[in-house]
Residue, then its C-alpha position, 0 to 999 in steps of 0.5 A: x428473521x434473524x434481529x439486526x447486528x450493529x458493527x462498522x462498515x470498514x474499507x480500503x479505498x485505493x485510486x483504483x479499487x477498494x475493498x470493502x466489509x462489515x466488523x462485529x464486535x467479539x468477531x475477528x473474521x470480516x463479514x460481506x468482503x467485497x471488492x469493487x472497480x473505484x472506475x465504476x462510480x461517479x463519487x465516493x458516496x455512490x460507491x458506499x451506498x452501493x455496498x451497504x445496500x447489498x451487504x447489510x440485507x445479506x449479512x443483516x449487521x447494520x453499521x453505525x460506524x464507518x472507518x474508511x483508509x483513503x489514499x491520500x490526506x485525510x486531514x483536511x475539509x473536504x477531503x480530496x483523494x490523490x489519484x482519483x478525482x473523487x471529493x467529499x465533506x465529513x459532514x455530508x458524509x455522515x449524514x448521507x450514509x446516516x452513521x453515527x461516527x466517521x473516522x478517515x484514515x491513510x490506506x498505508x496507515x490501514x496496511x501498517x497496521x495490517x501487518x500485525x494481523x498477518x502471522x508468518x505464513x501470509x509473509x514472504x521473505x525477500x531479505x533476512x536480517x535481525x528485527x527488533x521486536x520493539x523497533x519501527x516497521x516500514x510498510x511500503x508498496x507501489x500500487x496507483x501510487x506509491x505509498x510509505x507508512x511506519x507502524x511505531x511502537x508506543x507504551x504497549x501499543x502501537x501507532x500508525x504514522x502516515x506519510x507521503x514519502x512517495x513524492x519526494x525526488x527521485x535521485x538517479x544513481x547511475x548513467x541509465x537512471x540519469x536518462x530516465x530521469x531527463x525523459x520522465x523530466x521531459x513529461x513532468x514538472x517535478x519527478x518524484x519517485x512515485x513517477x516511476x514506482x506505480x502502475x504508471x511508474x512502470x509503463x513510463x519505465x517500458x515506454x522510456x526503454x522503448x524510445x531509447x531503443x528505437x522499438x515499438x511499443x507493444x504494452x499500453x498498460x501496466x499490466x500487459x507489462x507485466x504479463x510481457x516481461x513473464x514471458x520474457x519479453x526483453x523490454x519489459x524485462x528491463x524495465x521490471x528490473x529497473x522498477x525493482x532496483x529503484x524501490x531497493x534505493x527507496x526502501x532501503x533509503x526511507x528505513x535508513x531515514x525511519x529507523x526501521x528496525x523492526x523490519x520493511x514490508x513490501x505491498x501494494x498490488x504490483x508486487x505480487x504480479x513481480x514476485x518471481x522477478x524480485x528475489x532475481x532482480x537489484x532489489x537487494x542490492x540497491x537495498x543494502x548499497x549505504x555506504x558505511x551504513x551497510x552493516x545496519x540497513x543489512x541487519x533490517x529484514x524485508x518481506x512480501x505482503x501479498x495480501x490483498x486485504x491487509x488494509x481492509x484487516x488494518x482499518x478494521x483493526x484500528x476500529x477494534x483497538x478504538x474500541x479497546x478490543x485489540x492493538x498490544x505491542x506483541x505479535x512476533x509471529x508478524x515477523x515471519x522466519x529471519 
């Protein structure tokens, strides 16, 4: 019998699915990668239970650390996810899963710094520009909801800054977009952008268009939306480039707001289901559409990550760097082709 290994368990655990696997020391490469449906357990600690139960008999790594990247603040007691009614004590946790230390992060703080394990071949190019190899990256992605966080560069490292710049207001820029913000209004108390950018952001959209123009609805899921507007389907085609133009305004407007230099990565797991449409939408313009500071947000590049283990690969990545294994400030690979 092979003799225990001792490692970490690390995941992504977004408000629909997570990602999950077991980190070695000296081994770059995840052991026992799994992806579950959030959906099909009562609590977080059910779901962990689960996969430690079928991972450590197969792999034999038995974890005394867990660095978990949830979707929402992780700074509070219990913790309480944002789009999934899932909450937990720290302590319970711990002594639940019988570990030694329990580190919480945001999942886009995870995705951050997930991009700099990606070299340029796993990256898309959706806009070119000039990074700066010492300036800020935006990570960015509408998923369950939307999520923003800036990887900064520090000394000879990098940090990770969460932050939930998917809630600020949405601010229509045109007549259309002053309907949609009255409708969404109609439906929410506050419309933020994550309203519209999300999987549900993206039916709203569809379901909007299909009430102004007095058609019937056919999608009643994000996905079947999106299926549908492959095929082509005007209503949805509509509402996929409304989608589009406004993550252009966000984006470009949170890399003005961060000074993202060094770049903006798009991700979550709605993009790659949009890829195609995107690089034919008003993405780049609404992107670039700053007024006197379009020659600076032009000079920002902008990829695709569609990778749907950055943030497993970032969360087992801060649990490397805690432990003086990784996290240098290079890795220009990371920027693929301007």
């Amino acid at each position: 019998m092979r003799p225990a290994v001792h490692g970490a368990l690390v995941a992504d655990i977004g408000g629909t699915n997570a990602r999950l696997a077991l980190a070695v020391e000296g081994r770059r490469e995840l052991s026992a990668v799994r992806h579950l449906r959030c959906a099909d357990f009562p609590d977080l600690v059910s779901l962990l239970e689960h996969y430690l139960q079928d991972a450590t008999s197969d792999t034999r790594i038995h974890p005394g650390d867990a660095w978990l990247a949830l979707a929402g603040p992780v700074d509070s007691d219990p913790v309480q996810l944002t789009n999934r009614p899932w909450r937990f004590s720290r302590e319970q946790l711990l002594r639940q899963l019988q570990l030694t230390r329990l580190e919480l992060v945001n999942d886009f703080a995870a995705q951050a710094r997930g991009v700099l394990e990606l070299d340029a071949a796993r990256l898309t190019r959706v806009l070119g520009g000039t990074p700066r190899i010492h300036g800020p990256r935006l990570v960015i992605g509408p998923g369950t909801g939307l999520g923003m966080a800036l990887l900064v560069p520090t000394g000879n490292t990098w940090l990770t800054l969460p932050s939930e710049g998917g809630h600020v207001h949405f601010a229509p820029t045109n007549a259309d977009e002053d309907r949609l913000l009255a409708w969404f209004r109609q439906r929410h108390q506050r419309v933020s952008v994550e309203r519209l950018l999300s999987g549900d952001g993206l039916l709203g959209l569809y379901q909007a268009h299909a009430e102004q123009a007095n058609q019937r609805l056919e999608c009643t899921t994000p996905a079947q939306v999106s299926a549908a507007g492959a095929r082509g389907n005007s209503l949805a085609v509509r509402s996929i480039r409304v989608f589009l133009k406004v993550l252009g305004d966000v984006a470009g407007d949170a890399a003005l707001t961060a000074g993202a230099r060094g770049g903006v990565y798009l991700c979550g797991g709605i993009l790659p289901r949009l890829q195609i449409q995107l690089g034919d939408s008003g993405f780049a313009h609404a992107f670039r559409d700053k007024g006197r500071l379009g020659q600076y947000i032009s000079d920002i590049p902008v990829w695709l990550a569609a990778d749907d283990t950055l943030g497993l690969r970032g969360v087992a990545a801060l649990w490397r760097q805690s432990r003086g294994r990784s996290g240098k400030l290079a890795n220009p690979a990371s920027f693929g082709e301007a």
